[in-house]
KEFI-863049 format. One record per residue: residue in three letters; z, x, y of N, C-alpha, C, O in turn. Coordinates in steps of 0.2 Angstrom, whole numbers, plus 5000, padded with zeros to 4 digits. Example, Ala and Ser with C-alpha at 12.3 -4.5 7.8 and 13.67 -1.06 7.14 Angstrom:
<rs>
ALA503950664972503950624978503950664984504250714983/SER503550644989503650684995503950645000504050675006/
</rs>
This chain:
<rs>
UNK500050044994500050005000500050045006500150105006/UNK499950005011499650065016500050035022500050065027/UNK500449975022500949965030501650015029501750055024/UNK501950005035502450045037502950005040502849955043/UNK503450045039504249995043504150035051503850085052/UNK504349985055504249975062505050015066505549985066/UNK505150065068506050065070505850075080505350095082/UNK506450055083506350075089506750135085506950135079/UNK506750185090506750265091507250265099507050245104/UNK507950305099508450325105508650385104509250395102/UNK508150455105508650485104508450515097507850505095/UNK508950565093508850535086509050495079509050495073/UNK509150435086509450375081508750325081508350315085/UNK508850285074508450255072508450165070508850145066/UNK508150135073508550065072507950015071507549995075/UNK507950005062507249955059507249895062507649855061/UNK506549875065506249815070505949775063506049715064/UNK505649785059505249755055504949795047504449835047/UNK505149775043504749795037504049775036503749735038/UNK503849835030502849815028502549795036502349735036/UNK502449835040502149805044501349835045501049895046/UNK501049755045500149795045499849785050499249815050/UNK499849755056499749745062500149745066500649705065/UNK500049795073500149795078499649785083499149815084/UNK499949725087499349725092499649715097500149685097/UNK499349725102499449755111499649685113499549635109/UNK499949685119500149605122500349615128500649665128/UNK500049585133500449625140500949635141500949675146/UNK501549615140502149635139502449655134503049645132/UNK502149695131502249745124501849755117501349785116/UNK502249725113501849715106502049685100502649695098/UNK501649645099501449605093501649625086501049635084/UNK501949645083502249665075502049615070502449565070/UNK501549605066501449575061501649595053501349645052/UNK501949565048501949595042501549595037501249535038/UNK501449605032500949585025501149475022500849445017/UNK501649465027501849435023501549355030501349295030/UNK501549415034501349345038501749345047501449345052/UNK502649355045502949355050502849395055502649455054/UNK502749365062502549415068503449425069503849405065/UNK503449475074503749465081503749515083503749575081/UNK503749485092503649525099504049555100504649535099/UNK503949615102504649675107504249695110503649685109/UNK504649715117504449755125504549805121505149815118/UNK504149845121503949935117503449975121503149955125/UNK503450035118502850065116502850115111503450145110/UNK502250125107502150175104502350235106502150265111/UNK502850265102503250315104502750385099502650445101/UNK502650355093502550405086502150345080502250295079/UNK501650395078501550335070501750405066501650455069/UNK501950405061502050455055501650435049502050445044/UNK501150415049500850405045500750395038500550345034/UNK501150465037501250495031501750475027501750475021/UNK502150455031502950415031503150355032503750325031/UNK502550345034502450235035503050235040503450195039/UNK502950275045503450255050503150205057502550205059/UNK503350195058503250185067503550195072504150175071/UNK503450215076504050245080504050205086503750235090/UNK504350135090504450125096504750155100505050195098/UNK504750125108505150155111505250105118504750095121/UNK505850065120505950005121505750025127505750085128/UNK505549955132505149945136505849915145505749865147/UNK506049945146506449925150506349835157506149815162/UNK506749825152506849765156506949735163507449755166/UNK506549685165506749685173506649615174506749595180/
</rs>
């Protein structure tokens, strides 16, 4: 299988947003997390890192205003 778990990223602390995740897609206030199974959901983020290799994702939260 080819998705990856989703975490925001502080630091070197890691905190999982979503498993099996196969789309990400862009939203003007951040992004769209889909999983294999179907469940979306939205975070103010951004792409911090993909790790590919390690099915990771890396966000990085989107400060709020």
């Amino acid at each position: 299988m080819c998705e990856a778990n989703a975490y925001f990223i502080a630091g070197d602390k890691e905190e999982l947003i979503l498993e099996s995740v196969d789309k990400v897609l862009p939203q003007e206030d951040g992004l769209l997390l889909e999983d294999i199974f179907g469940h979306r959901k939205m975070v103010r983020a951004r792409i911090k890192e993909l790790s590919l290799v390690e099915h990771k994702i890396y966000l990085e939260k989107i400060d709020e205003r």
